[in-house]
HTML snippet that shows the backbone in 3Dmol.js (N, CA, C, O; Angstrom):
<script src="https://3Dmol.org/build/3Dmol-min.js"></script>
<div id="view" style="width:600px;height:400px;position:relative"></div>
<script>
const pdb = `
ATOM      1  N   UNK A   1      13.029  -9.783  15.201  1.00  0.00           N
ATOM      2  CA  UNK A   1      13.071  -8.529  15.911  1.00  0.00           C
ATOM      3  C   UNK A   1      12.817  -8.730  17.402  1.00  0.00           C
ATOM      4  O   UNK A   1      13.456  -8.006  18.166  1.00  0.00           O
ATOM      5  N   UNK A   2      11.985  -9.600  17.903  1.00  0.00           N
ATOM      6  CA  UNK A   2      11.666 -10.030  19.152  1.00  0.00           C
ATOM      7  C   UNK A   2      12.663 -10.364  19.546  1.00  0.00           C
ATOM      8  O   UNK A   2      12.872  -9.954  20.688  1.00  0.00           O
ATOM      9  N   UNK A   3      13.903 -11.305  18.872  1.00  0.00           N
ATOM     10  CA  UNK A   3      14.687 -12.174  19.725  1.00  0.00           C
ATOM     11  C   UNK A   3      15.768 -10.868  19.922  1.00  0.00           C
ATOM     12  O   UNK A   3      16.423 -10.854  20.963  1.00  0.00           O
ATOM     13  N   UNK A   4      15.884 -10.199  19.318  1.00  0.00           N
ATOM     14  CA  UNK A   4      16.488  -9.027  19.334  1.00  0.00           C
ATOM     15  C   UNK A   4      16.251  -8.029  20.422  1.00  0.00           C
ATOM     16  O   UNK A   4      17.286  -7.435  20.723  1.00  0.00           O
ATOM     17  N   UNK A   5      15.340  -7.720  21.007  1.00  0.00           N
ATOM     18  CA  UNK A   5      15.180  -7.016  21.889  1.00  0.00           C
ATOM     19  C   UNK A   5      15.119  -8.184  23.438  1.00  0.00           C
ATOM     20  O   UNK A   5      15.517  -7.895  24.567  1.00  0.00           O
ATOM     21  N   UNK A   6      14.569  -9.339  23.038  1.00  0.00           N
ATOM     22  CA  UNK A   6      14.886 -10.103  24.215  1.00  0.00           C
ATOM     23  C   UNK A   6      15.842  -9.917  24.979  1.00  0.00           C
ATOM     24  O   UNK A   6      15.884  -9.497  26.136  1.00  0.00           O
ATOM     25  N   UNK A   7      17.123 -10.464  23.826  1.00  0.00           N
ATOM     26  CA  UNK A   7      18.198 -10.611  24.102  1.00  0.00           C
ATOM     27  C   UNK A   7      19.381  -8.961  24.539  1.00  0.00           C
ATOM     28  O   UNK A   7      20.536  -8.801  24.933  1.00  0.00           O
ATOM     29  N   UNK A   8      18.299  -8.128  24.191  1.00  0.00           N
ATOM     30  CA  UNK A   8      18.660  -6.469  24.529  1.00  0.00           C
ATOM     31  C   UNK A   8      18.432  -6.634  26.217  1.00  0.00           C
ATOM     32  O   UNK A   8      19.341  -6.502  27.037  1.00  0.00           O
ATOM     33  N   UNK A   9      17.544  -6.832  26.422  1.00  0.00           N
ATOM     34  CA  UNK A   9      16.616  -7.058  28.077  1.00  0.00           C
ATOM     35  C   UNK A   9      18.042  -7.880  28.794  1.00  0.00           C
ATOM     36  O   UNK A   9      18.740  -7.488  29.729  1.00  0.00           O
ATOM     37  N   UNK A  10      18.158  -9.105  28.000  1.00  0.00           N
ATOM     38  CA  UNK A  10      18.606 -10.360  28.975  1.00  0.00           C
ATOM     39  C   UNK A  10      19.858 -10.069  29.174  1.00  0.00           C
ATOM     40  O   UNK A  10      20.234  -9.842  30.324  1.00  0.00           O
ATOM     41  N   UNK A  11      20.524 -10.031  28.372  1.00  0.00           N
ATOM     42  CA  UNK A  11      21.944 -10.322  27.923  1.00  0.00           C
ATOM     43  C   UNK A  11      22.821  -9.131  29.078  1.00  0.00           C
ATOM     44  O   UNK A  11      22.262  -8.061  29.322  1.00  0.00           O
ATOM     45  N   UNK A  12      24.013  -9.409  29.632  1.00  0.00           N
ATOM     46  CA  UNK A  12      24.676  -8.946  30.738  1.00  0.00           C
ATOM     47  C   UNK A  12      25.765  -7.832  29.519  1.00  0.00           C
ATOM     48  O   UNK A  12      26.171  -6.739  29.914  1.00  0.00           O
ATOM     49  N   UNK A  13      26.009  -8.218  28.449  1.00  0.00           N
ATOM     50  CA  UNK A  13      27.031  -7.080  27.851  1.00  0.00           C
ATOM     51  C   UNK A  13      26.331  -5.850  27.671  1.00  0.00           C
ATOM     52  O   UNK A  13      26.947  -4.786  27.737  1.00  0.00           O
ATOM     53  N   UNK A  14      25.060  -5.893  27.440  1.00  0.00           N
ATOM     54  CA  UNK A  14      23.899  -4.185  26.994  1.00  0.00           C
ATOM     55  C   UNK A  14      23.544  -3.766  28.690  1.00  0.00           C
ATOM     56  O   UNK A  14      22.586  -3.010  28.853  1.00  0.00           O
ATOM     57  N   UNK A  15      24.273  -4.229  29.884  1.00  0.00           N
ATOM     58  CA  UNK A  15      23.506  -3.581  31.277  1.00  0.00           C
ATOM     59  C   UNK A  15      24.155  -2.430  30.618  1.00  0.00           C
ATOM     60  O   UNK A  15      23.147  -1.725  30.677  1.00  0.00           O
ATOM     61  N   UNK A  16      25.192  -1.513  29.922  1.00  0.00           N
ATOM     62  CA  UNK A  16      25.420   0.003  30.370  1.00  0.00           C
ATOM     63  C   UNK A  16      24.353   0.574  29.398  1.00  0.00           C
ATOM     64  O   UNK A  16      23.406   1.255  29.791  1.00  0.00           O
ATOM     65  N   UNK A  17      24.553   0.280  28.234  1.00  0.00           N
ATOM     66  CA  UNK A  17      23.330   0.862  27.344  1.00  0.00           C
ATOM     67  C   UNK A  17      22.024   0.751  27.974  1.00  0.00           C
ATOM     68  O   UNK A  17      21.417   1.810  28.138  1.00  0.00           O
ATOM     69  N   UNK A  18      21.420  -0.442  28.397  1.00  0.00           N
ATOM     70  CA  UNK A  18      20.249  -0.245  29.035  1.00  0.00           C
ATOM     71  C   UNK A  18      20.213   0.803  30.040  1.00  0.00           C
ATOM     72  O   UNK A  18      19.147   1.408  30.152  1.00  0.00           O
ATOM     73  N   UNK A  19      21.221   1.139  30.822  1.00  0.00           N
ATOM     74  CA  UNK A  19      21.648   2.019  31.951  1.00  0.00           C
ATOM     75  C   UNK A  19      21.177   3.477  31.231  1.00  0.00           C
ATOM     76  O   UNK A  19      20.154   4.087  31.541  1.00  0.00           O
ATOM     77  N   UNK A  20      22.357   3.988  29.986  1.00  0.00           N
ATOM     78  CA  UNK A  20      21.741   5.029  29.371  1.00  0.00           C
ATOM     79  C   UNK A  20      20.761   5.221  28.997  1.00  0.00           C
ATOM     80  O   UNK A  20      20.191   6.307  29.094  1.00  0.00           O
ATOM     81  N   UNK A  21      20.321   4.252  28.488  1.00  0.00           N
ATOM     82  CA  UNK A  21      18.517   4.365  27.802  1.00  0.00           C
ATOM     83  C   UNK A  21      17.939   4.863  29.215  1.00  0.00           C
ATOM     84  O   UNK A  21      17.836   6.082  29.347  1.00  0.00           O
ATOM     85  N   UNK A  22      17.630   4.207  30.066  1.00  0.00           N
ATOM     86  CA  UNK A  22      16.739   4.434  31.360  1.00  0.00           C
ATOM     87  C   UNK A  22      17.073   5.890  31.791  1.00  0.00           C
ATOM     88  O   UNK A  22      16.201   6.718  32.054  1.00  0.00           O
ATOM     89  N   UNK A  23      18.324   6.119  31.839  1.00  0.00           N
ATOM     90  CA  UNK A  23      18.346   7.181  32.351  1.00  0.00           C
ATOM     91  C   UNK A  23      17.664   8.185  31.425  1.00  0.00           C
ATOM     92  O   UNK A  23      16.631   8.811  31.665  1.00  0.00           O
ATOM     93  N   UNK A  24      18.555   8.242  30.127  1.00  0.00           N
ATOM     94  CA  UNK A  24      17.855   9.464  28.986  1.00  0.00           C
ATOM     95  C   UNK A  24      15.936   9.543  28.852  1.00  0.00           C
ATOM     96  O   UNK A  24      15.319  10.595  28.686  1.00  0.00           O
ATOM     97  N   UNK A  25      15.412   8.405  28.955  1.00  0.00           N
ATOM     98  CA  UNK A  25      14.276   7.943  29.004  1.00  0.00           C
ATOM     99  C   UNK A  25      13.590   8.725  30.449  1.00  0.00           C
ATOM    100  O   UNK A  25      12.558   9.383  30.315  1.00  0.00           O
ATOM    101  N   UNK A  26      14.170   8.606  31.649  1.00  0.00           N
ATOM    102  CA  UNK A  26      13.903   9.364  32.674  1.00  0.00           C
ATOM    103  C   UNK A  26      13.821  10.899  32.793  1.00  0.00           C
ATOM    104  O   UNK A  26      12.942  11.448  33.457  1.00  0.00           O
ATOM    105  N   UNK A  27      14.851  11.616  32.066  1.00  0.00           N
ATOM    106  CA  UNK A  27      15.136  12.753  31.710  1.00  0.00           C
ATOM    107  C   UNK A  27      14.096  13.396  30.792  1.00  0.00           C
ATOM    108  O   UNK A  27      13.636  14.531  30.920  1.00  0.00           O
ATOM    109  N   UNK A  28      13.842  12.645  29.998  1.00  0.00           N
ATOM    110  CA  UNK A  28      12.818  12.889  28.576  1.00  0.00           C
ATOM    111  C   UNK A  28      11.361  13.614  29.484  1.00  0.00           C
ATOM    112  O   UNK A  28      10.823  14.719  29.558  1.00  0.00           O
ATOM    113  N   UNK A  29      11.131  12.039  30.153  1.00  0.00           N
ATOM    114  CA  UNK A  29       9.952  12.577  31.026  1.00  0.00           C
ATOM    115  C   UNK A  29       9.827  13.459  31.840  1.00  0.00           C
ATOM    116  O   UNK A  29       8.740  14.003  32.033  1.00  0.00           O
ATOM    117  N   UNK A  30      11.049  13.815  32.556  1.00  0.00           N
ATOM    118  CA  UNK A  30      10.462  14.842  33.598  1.00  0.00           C
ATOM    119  C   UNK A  30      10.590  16.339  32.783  1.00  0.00           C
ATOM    120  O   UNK A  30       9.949  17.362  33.019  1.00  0.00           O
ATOM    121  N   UNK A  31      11.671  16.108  31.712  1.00  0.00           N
ATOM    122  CA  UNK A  31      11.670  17.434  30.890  1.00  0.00           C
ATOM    123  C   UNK A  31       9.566  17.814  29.995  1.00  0.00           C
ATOM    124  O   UNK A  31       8.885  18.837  29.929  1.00  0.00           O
ATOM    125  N   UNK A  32       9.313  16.259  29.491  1.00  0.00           N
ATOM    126  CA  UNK A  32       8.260  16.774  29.603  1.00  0.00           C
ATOM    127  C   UNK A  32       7.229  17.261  30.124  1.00  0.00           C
ATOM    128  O   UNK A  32       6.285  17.779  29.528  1.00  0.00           O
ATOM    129  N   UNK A  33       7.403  17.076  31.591  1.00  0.00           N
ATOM    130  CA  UNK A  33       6.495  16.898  32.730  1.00  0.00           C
ATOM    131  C   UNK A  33       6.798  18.777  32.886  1.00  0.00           C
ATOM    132  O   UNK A  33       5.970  19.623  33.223  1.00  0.00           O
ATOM    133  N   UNK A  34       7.656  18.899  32.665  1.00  0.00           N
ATOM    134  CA  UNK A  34       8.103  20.705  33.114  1.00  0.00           C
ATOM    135  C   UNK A  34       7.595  21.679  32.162  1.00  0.00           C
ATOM    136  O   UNK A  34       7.491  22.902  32.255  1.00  0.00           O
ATOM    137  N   UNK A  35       7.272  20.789  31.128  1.00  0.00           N
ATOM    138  CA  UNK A  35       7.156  21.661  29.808  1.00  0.00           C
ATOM    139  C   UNK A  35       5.702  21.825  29.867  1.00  0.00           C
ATOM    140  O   UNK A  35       5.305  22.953  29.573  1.00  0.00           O
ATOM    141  N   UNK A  36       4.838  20.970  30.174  1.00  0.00           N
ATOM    142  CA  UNK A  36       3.002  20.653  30.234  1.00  0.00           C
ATOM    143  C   UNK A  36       2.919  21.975  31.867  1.00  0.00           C
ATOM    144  O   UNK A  36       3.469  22.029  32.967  1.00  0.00           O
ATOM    145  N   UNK A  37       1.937  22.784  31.132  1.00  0.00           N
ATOM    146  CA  UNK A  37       1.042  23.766  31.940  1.00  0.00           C
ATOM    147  C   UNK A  37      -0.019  23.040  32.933  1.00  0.00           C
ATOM    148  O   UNK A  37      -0.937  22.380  32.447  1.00  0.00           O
ATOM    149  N   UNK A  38       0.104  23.156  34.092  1.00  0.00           N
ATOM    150  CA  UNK A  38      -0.418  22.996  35.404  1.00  0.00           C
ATOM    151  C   UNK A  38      -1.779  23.659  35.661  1.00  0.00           C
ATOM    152  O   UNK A  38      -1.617  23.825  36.870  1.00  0.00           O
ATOM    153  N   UNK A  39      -2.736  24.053  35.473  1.00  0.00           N
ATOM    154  CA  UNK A  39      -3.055  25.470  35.733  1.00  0.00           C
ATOM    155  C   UNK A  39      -4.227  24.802  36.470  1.00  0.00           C
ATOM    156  O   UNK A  39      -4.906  25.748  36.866  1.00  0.00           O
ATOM    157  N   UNK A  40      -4.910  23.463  36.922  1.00  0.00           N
ATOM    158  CA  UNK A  40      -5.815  23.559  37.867  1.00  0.00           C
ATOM    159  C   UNK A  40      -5.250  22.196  38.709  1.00  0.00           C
ATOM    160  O   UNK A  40      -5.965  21.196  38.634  1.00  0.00           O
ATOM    161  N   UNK A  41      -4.410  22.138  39.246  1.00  0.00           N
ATOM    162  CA  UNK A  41      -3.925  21.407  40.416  1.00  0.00           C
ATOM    163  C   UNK A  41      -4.535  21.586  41.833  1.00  0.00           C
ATOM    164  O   UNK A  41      -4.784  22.752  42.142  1.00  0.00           O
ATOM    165  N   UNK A  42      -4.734  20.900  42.481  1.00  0.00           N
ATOM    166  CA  UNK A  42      -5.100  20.233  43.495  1.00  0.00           C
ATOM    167  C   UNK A  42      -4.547  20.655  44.720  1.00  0.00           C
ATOM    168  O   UNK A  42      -5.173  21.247  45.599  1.00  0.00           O
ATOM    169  N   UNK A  43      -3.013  20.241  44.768  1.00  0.00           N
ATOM    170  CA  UNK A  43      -2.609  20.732  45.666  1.00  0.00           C
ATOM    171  C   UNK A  43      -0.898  21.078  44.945  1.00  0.00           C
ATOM    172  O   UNK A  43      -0.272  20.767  43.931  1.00  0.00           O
ATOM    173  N   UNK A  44      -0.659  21.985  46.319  1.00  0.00           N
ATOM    174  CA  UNK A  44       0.645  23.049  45.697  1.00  0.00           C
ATOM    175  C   UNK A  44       1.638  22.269  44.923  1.00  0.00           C
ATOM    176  O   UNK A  44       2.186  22.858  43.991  1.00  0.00           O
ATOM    177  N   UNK A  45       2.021  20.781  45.210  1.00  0.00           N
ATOM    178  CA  UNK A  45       3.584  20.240  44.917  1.00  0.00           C
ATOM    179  C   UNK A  45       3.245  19.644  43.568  1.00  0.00           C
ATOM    180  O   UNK A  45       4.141  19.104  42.919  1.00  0.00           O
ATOM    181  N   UNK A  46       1.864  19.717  43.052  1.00  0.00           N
ATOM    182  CA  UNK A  46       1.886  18.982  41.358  1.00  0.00           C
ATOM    183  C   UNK A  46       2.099  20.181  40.846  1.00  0.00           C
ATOM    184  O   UNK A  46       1.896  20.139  39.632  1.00  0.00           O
ATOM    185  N   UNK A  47       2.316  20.903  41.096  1.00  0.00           N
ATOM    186  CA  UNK A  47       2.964  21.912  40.203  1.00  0.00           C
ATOM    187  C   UNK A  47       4.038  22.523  40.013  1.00  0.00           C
ATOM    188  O   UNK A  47       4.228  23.678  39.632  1.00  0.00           O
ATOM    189  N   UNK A  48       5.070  21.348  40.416  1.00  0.00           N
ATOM    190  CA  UNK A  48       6.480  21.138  40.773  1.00  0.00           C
ATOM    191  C   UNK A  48       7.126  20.586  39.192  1.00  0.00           C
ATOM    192  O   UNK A  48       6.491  19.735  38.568  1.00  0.00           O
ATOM    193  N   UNK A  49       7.885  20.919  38.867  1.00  0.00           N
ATOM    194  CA  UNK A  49       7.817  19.770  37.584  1.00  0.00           C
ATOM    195  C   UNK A  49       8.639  18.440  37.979  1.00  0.00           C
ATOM    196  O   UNK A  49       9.324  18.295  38.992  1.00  0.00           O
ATOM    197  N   UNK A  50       8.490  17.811  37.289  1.00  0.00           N
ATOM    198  CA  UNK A  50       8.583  16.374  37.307  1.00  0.00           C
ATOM    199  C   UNK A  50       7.924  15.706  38.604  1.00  0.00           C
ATOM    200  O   UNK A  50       7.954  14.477  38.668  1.00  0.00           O
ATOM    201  N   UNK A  51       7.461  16.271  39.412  1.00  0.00           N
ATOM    202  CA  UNK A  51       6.509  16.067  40.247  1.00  0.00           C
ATOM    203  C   UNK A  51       5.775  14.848  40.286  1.00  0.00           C
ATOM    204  O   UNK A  51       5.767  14.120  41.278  1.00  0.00           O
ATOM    205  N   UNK A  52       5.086  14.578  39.112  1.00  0.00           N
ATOM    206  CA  UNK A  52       4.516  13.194  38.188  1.00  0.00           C
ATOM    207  C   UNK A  52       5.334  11.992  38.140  1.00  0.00           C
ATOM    208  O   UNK A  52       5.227  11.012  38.878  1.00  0.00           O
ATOM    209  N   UNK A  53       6.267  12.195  37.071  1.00  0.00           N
ATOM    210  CA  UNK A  53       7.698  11.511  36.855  1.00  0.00           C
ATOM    211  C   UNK A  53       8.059  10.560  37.965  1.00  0.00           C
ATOM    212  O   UNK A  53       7.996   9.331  37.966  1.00  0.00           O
ATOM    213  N   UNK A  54       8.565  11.634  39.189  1.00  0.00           N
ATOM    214  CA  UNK A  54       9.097  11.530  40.197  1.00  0.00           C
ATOM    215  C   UNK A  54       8.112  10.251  41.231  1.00  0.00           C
ATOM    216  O   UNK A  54       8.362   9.145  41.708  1.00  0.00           O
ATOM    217  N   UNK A  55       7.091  11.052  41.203  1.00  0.00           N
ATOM    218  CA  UNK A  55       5.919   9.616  42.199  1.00  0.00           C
ATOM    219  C   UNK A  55       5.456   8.607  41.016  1.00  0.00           C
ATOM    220  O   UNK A  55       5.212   7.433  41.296  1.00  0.00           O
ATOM    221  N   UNK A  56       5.375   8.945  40.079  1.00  0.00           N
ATOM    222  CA  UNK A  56       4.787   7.617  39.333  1.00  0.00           C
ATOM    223  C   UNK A  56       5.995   6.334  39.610  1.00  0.00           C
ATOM    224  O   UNK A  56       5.669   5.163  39.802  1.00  0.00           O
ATOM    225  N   UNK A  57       7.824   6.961  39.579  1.00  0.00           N
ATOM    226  CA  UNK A  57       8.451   6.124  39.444  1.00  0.00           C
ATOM    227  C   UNK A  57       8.619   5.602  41.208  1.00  0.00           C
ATOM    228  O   UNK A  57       8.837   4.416  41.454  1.00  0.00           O
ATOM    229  N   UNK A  58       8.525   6.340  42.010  1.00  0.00           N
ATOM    230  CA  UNK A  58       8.599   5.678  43.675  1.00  0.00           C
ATOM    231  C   UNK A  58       6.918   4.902  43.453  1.00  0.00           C
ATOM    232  O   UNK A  58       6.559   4.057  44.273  1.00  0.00           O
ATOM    233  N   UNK A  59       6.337   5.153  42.713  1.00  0.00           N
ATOM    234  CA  UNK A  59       4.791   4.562  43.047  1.00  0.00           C
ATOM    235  C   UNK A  59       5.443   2.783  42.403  1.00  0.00           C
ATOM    236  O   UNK A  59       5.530   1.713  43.005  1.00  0.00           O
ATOM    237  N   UNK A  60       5.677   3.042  41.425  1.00  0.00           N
ATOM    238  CA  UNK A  60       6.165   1.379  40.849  1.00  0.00           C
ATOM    239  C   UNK A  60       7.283   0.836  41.830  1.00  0.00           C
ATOM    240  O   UNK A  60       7.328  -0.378  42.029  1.00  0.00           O
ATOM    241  N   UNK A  61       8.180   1.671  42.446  1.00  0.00           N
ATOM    242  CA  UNK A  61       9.316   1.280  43.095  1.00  0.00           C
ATOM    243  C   UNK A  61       8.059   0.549  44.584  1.00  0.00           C
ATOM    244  O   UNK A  61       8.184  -0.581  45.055  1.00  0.00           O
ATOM    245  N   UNK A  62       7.471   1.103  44.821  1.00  0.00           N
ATOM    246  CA  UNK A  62       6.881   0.809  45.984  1.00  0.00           C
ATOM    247  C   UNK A  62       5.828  -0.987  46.131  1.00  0.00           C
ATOM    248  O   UNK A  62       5.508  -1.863  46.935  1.00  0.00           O
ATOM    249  N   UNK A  63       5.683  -0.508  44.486  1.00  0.00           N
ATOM    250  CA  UNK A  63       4.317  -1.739  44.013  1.00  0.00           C
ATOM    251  C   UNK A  63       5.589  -3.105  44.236  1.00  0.00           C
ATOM    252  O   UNK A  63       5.368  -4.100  44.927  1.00  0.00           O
ATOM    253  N   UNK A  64       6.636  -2.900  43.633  1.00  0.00           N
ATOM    254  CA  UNK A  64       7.433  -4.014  43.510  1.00  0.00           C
ATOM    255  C   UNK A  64       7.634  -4.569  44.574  1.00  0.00           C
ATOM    256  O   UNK A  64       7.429  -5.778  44.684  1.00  0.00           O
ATOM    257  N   UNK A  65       8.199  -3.617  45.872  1.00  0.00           N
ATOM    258  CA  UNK A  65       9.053  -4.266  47.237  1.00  0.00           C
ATOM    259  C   UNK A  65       8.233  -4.783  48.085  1.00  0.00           C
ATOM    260  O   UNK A  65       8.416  -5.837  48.693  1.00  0.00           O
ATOM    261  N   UNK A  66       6.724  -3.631  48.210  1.00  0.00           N
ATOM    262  CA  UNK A  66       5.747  -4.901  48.939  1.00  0.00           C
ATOM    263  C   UNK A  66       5.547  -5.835  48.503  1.00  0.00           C
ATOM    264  O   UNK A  66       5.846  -6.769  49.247  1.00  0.00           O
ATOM    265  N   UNK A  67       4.997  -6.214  47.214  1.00  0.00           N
ATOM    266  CA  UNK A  67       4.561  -7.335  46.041  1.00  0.00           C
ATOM    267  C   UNK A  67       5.410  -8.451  46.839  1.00  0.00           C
ATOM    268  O   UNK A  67       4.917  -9.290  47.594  1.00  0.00           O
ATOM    269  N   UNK A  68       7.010  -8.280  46.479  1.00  0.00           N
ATOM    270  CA  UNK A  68       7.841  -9.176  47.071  1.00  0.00           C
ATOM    271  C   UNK A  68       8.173  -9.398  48.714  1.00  0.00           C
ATOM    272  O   UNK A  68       9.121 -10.080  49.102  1.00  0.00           O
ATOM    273  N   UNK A  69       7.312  -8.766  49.531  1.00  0.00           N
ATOM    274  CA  UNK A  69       7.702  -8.455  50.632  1.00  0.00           C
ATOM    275  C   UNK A  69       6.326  -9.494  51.087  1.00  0.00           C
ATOM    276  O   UNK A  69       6.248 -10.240  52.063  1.00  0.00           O
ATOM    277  N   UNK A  70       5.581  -9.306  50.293  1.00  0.00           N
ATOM    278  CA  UNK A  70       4.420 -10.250  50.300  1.00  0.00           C
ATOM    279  C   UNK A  70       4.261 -11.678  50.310  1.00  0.00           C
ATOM    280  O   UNK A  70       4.015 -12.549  51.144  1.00  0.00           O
ATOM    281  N   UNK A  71       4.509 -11.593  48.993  1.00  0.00           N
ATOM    282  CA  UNK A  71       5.283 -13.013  48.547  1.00  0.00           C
ATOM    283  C   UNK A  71       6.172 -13.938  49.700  1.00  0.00           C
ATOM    284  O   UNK A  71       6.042 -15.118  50.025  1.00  0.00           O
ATOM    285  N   UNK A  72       7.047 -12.976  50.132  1.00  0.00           N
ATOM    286  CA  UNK A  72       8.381 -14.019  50.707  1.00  0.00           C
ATOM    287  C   UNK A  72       7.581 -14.508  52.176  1.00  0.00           C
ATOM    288  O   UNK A  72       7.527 -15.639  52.660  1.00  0.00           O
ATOM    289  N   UNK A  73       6.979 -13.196  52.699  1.00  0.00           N
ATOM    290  CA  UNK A  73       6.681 -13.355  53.482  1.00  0.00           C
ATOM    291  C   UNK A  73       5.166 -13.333  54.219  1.00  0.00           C
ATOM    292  O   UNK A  73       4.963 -13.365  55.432  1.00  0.00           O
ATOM    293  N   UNK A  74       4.248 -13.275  53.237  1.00  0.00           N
ATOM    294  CA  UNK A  74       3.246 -13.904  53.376  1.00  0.00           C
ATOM    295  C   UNK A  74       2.847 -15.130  53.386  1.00  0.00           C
ATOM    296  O   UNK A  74       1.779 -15.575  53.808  1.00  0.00           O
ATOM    297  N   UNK A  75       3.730 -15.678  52.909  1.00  0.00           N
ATOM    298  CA  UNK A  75       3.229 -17.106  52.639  1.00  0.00           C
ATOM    299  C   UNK A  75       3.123 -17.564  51.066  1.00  0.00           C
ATOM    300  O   UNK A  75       3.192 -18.760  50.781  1.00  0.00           O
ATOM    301  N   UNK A  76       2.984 -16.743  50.245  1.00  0.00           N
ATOM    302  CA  UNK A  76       1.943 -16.981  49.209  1.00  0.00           C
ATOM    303  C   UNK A  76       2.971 -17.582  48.216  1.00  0.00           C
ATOM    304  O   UNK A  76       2.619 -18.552  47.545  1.00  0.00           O
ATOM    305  N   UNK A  77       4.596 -16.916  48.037  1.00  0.00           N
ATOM    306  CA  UNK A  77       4.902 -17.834  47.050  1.00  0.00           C
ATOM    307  C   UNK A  77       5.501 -19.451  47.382  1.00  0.00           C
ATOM    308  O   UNK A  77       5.542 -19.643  48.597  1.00  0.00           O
ATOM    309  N   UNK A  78       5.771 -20.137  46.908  1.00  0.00           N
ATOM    310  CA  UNK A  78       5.782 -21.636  47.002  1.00  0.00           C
ATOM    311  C   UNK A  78       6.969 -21.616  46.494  1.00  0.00           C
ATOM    312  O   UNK A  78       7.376 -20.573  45.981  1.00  0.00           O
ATOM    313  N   UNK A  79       7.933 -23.006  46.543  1.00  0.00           N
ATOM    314  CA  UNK A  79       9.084 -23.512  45.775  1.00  0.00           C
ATOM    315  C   UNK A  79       8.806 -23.995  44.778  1.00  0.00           C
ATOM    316  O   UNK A  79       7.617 -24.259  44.602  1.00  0.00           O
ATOM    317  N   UNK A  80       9.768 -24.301  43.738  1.00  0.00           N
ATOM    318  CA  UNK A  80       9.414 -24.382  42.126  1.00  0.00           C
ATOM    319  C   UNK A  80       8.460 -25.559  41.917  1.00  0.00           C
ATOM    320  O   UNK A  80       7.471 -25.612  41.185  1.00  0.00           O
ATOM    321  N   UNK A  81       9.069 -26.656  42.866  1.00  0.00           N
ATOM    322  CA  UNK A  81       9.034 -28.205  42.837  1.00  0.00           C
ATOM    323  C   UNK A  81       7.623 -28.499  43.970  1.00  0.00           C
ATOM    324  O   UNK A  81       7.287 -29.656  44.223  1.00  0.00           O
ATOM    325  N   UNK A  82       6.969 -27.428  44.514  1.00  0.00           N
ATOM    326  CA  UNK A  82       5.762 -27.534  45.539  1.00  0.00           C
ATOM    327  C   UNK A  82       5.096 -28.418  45.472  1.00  0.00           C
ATOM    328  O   UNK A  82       5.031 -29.199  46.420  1.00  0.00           O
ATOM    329  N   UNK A  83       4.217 -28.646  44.092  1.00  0.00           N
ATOM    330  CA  UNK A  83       3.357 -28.908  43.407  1.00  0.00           C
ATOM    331  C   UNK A  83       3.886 -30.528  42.816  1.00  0.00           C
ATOM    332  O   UNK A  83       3.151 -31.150  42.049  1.00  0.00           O
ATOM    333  N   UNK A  84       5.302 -31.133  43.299  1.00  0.00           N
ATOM    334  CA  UNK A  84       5.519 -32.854  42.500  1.00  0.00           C
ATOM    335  C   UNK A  84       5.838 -33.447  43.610  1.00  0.00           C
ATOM    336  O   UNK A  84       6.090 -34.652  43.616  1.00  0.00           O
TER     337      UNK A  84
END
`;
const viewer = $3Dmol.createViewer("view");
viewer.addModel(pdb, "pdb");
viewer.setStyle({}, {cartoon: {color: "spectrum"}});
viewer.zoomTo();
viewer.render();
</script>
């Protein structure tokens, strides 16, 4: 079952299905995010729906590009072969 979903991840013929999944998967959430009652928020825009959805997924989009923005150009990652 593992090699099965590996090969779901890896494999270049499932990019459109993975495409649909992500998307329907995206949809799911913000439909649930609209459906859940708000009623002591903080400030005005969490009570937007998908509001959540929406920054949780720029919050990961964000973690990634510095991460790598870091990496390349901090210094920190190395070539494969650094270390022989």
């Amino acid at each position: 079952m593992i090699a099965r979903l590996v090969n779901f991840f890896g494999e270049k013929r499932h990019a459109k299905l993975r495409w649909r999944v992500l998307q329907i998967v995206l949809v799911l959430i913000v439909i649930a995010d609209a459906l859940v009652v708000h009623p002591h928020t903080q400030f005005p825009w969490q009570a937007v729906p998908g509001y959540s959805a929406a920054f949780g997924f720029i919050s990961c989009v964000a973690i990634i590009f510095i991460s790598k923005f870091i990496g390349h150009s901090g210094g920190i990652m190395r070539d494969e072969d650094y270390y022989d």
